[in-house]
C-alpha positions in Angstrom: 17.5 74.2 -30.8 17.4 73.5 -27.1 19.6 72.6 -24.4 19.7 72.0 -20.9 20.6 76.1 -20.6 17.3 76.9 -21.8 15.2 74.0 -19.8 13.1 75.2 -17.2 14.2 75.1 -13.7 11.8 72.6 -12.9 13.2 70.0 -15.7 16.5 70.9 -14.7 17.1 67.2 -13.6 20.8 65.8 -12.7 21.1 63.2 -15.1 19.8 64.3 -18.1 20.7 64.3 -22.3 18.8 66.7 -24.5 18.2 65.2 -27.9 16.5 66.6 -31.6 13.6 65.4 -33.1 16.1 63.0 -34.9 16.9 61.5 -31.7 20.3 62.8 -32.3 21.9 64.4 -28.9 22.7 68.3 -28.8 23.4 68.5 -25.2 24.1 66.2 -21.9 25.0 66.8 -18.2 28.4 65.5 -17.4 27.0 64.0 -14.7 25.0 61.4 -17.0 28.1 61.1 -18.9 29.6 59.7 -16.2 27.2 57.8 -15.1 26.8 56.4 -18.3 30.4 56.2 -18.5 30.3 57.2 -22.2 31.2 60.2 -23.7 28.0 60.7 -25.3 29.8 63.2 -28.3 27.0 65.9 -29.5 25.5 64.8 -32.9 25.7 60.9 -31.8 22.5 59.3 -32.2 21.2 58.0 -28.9 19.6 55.1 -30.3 22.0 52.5 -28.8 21.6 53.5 -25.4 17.7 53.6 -24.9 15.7 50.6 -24.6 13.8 49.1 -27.6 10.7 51.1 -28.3 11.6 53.7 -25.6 11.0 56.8 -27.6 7.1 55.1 -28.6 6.3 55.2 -25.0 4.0 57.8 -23.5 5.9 61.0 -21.7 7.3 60.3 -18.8 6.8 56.4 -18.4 9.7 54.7 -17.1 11.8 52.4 -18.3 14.9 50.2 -16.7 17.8 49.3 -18.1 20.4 47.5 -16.8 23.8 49.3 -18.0 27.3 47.0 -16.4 26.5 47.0 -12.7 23.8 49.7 -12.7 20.4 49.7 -13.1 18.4 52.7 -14.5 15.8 54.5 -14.8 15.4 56.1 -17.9 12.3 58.5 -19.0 11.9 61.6 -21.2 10.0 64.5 -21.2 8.7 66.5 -24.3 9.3 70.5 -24.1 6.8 72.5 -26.7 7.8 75.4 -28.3 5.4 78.3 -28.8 3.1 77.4 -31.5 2.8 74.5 -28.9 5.0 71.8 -30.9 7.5 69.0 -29.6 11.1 70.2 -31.0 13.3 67.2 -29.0 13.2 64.8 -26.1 15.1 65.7 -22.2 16.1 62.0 -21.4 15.9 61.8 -17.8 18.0 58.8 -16.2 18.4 58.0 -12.3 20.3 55.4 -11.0 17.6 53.0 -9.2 20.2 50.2 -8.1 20.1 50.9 -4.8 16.3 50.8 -5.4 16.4 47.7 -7.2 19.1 45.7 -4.7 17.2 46.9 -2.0 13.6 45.2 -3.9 15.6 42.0 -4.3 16.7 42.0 -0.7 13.1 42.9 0.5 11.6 40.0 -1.7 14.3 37.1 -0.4 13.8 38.2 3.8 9.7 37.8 2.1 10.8 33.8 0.8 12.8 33.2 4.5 9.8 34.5 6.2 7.5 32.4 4.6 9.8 29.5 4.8 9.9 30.3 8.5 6.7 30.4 8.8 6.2 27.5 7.2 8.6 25.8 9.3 6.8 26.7 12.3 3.4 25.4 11.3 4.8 22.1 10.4 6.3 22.1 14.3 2.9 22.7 15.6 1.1 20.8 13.8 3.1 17.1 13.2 5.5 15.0 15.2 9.0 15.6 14.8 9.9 11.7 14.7 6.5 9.8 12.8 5.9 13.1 10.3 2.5 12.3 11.2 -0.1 14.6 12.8 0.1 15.7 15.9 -2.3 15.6 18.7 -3.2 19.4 18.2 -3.5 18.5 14.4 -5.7 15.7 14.7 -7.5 17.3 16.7 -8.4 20.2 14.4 -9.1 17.4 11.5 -11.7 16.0 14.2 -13.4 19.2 14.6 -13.9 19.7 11.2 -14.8 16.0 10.1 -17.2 16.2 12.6 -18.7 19.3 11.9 -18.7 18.5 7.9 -20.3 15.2 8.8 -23.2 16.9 10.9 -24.0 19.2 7.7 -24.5 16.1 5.5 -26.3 13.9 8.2 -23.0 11.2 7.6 -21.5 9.2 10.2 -17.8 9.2 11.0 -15.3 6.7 11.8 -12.2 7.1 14.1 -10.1 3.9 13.6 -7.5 3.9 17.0 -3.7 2.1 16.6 -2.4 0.5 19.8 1.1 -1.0 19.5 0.6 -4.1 22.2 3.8 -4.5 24.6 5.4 -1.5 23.2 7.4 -1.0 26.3 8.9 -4.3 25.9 10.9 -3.0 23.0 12.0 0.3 24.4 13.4 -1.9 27.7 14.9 -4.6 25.4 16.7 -3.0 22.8 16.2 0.4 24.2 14.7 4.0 22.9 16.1 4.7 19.7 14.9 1.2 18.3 11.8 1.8 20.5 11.7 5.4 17.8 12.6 3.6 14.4 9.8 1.1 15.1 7.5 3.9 15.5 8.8 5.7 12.9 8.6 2.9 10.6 5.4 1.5 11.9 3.9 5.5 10.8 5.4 5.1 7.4 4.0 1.8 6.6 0.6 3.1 7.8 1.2 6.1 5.6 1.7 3.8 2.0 -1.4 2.0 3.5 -3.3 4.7 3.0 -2.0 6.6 0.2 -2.4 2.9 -1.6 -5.6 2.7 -0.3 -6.7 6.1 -1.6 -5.5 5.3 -4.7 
């Protein structure tokens, strides 16, 4: 028989349940019964608390379980006796929810970062009011048409857009018509192309 008592200082662990090699328990901390909030009664089996296929898995490899509000940790170790045989399990479990809320919160400031980011590059990079490239944008296009078209000995075509008497209609009807013909004019020259393309 064993029980915490007799574990070794080294597996005496805070959380822990001492079952037989019928997975039946003969000893548990009170600390993981109440952490387990369970009274975990001495001959229960402890089947309905560990994970499916828990007790298949190698020494000492974790599994989580999500018990009510907590997540756990749960893992067991495998004390020999002297003819160097297993004679029970020490199920170790540690609240990781701190761990795990903590994860969670790491991996959503990751998604608003890179939604920042994100954000950032489309400011640099297009105009606020045609969503089309910006100067700095076409630019860098430019720079790399040209350069691809060097390599394969192509030519390259720049077609230019010049709205004629554009000032006209800003002093008319004033700027923010002046903006939704640009931003229009951008949008009709974007279906142009995509139909185009297509």
């Amino acid at each position: 028989e064993i029980s915490l008592g007799l574990v070794g200082s080294e597996m005496c662990i805070r959380d822990s349940i001492v079952i037989d090699h019928r997975q039946l328990i003969v000893d548990r901390n009170p600390s993981a019964q109440r952490l387990l909030k369970n009274d975990l009664a001495i001959g229960e089996t402890i089947d309905t608390l560990l994970p499916a296929g828990f007790m298949g898995k190698p020494e000492n490899e974790s599994s989580q379980l999500k018990l009510g509000n907590h997540w756990l940790d749960i893992r067991f170790s495998a004390p020999l006796n002297l003819n160097n045989h297993s004679y029970g399990r020490i199920v170790v479990i540690r609240d990781i929810s701190e761990e795990i809320e903590t994860q969670e919160t790491l991996m959503q400031t990751q998604v608003q970062l890179q939604e920042l980011n994100d954000q950032l590059d489309r400011m640099a990079h297009v105009d606020e009011l045609t969503a089309l490239a910006n100067r700095r944008r076409f630019y860098e296009q430019l720079n790399q048409a040209w350069s691809i078209s060097q390599q394969l000995n192509n030519d390259l075509s720049v077609a230019i857009l010049d709205f004629d008497h554009f000032k006209q209609i800003n002093d008319t009807y004033g700027h923010q018509t002046g903006d939704r013909v640009l931003s229009t004019a951008a949008l009709s020259i974007c279906l142009l192309y995509t139909s185009d393309a297509a």
